[in-house]
C-alpha positions in Angstrom: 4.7 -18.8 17.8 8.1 -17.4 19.5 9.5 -15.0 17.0 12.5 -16.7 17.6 11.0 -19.5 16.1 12.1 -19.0 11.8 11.2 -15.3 11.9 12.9 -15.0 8.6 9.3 -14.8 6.4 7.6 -12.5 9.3 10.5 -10.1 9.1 10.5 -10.0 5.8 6.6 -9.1 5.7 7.2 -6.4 8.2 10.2 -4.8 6.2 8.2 -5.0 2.8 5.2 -2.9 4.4 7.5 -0.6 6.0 8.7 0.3 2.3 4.9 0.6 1.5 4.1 3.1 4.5 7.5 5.3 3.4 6.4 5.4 0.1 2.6 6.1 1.1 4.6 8.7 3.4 6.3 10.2 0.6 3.2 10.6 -1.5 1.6 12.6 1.4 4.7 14.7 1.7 4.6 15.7 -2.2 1.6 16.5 -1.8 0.7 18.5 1.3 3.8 20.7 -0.7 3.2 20.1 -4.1 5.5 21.9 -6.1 5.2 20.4 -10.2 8.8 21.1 -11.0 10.3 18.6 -8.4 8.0 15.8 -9.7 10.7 13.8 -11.6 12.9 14.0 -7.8 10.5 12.6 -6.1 9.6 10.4 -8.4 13.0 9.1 -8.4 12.9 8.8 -4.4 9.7 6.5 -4.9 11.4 4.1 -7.3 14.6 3.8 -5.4 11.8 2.7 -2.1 9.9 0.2 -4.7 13.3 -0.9 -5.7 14.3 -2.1 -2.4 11.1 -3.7 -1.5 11.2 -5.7 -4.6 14.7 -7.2 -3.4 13.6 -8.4 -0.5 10.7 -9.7 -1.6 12.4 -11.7 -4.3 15.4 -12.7 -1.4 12.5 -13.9 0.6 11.6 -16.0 -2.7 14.6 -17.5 -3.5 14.7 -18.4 0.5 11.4 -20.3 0.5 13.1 -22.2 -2.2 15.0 -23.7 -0.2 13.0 -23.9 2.9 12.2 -27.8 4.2 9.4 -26.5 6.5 8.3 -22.8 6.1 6.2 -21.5 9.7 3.1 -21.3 7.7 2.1 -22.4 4.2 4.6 -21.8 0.9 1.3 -20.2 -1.3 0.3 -18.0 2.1 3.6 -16.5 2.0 4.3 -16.0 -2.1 0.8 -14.5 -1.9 1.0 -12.3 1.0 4.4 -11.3 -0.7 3.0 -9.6 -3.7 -0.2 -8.3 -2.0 2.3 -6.3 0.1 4.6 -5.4 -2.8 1.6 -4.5 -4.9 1.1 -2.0 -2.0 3.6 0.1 -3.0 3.9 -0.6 -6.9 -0.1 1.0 -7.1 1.7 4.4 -4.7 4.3 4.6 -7.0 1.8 4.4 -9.8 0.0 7.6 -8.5 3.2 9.3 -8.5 4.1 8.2 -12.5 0.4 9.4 -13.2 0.9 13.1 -11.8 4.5 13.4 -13.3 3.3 11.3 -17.0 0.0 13.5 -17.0 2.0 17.0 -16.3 -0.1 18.1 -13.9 0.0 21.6 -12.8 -2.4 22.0 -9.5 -3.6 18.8 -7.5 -7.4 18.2 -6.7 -8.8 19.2 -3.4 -9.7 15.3 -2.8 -6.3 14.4 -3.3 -4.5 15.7 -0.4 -7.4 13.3 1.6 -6.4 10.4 -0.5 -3.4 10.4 0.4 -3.7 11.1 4.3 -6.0 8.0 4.1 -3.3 5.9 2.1 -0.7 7.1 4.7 -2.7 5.9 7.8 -4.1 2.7 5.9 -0.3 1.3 5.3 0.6 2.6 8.8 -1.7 0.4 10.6 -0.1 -2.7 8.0 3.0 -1.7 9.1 1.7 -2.1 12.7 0.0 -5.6 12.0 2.6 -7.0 9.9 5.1 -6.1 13.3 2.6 -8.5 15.1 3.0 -11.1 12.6 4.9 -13.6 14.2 2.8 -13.6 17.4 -0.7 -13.9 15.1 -1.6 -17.1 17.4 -1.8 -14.5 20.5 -1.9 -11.0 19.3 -4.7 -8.8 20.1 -2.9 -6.2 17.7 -3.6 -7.6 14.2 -7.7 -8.1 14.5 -8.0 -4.6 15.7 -5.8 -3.4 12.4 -7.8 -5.3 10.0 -10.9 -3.9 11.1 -9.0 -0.1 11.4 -8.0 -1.1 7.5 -11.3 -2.1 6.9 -12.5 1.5 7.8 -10.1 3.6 5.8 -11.2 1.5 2.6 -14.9 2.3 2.9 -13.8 6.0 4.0 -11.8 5.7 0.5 -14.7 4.8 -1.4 -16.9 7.4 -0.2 -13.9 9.9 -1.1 -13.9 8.1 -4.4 -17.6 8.5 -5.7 -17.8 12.2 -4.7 -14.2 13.2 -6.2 -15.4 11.4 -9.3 -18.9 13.2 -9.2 -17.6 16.3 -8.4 -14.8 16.0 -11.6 -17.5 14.9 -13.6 -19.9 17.9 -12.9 -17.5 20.7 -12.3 -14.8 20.0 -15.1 -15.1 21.1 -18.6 -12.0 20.3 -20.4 -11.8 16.7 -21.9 -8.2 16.2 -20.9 -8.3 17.0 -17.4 -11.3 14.5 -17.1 -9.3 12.0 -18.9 -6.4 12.4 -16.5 -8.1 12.9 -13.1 -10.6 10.1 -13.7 -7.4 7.4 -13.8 -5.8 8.9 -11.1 -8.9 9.1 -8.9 -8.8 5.1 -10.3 -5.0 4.7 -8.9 -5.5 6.2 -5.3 -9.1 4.4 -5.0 -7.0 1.1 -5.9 -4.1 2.2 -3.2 -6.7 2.0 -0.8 -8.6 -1.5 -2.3 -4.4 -3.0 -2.2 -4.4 -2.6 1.6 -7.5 -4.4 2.4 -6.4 -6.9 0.2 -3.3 -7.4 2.7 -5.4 -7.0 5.6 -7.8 -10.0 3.6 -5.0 -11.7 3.3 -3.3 -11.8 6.9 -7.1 -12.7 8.2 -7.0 -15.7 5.7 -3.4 -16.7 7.1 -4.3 -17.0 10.6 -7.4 -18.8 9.9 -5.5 -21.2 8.2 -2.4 -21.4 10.3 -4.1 -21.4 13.6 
């Protein structure tokens, strides 16, 4: 398909996972200098990027609306929509978790998590660029299987930060707290196969 051809929905997709990779971006950044007293800042910075991605995504809705013939089908695009706004909704979650939580000192596992979540949205960001070309692109298969490979990387970074909390830790509370947020950066990683899923399900269906 020429992206000249209604490129409206593809650009949208691409500009929503570019919000996703800045705000995976951002997580990285807070952490690889974590500093607990500038939480609530760049917590602010994360809802101000979730903010914007949830207006285009709901432009894009109002759009579709109105559209006689969309370039592929109206429940593809409402569902690719929120897989890629969940995206960055389950980053910012991390984010409200260390700030809600009060923690102090970050996990050695969590600085990995989030250089996984950084390079998992960064190859979306990639495919969804390709979007409008999924008939011919080489691109987007070699994405969803990069994707695919940061997600099982995740969940082997998952059971041992888990087993390692669990056998190492002591105090109640700090198991408590670490065990959801080991839960909300495994399910950052899970919400970007879910997009790659997704944009293999469009083409097989729009092809």
């Amino acid at each position: 398909m020429a992206k000249k051809e209604n490129n409206f929905y593809f650009d949208t997709f691409a500009k929503g996972m570019s919000y996703a990779n800045d705000a995976a971006v951002l997580l990285k950044n807070c952490f690889d200098n974590f500093d607990a007293a500038n939480i609530k800042a760049r917590l602010d910075e994360m809802h101000t990027i979730e903010h914007t991605a949830d207006g285009i995504k709901h432009n894009m809705m109002e759009q579709l609306v109105k559209e006689f013939l969309p370039p592929i089908e109206r429940e593809d695009i409402v569902e690719l929509a929120h897989t890629i706004d969940d995206v960055t909704d389950t980053i910012e979650d991390v984010l409200l978790g260390i700030y809600m939580y009060n923690i102090t000192e970050l996990r050695p596992e969590v600085k990995d998590f989030s250089r996984l979540i950084e390079r998992c949205s960064g190859a979306l960001k990639e495919m969804l660029g390709e979007l409008y070309n999924f008939r011919k692109s080489t691109v987007i298969r070699e994405k969803i299987i990069e994707v695919n490979g940061f997600e099982e990387e995740g969940d082997k970074l998952y059971t041992a930060a888990v087993r390692r909390l669990y056998t190492e830790e002591k105090d109640a509370v700090a198991i408590l707290s670490w065990t959801t947020l080991f839960d909300r950066l495994e399910k950052c990683l899970d919400g970007c196969e879910h997009v790659a899923d997704m944009v293999e399900q469009v083409i097989l269906k729009n092809s």
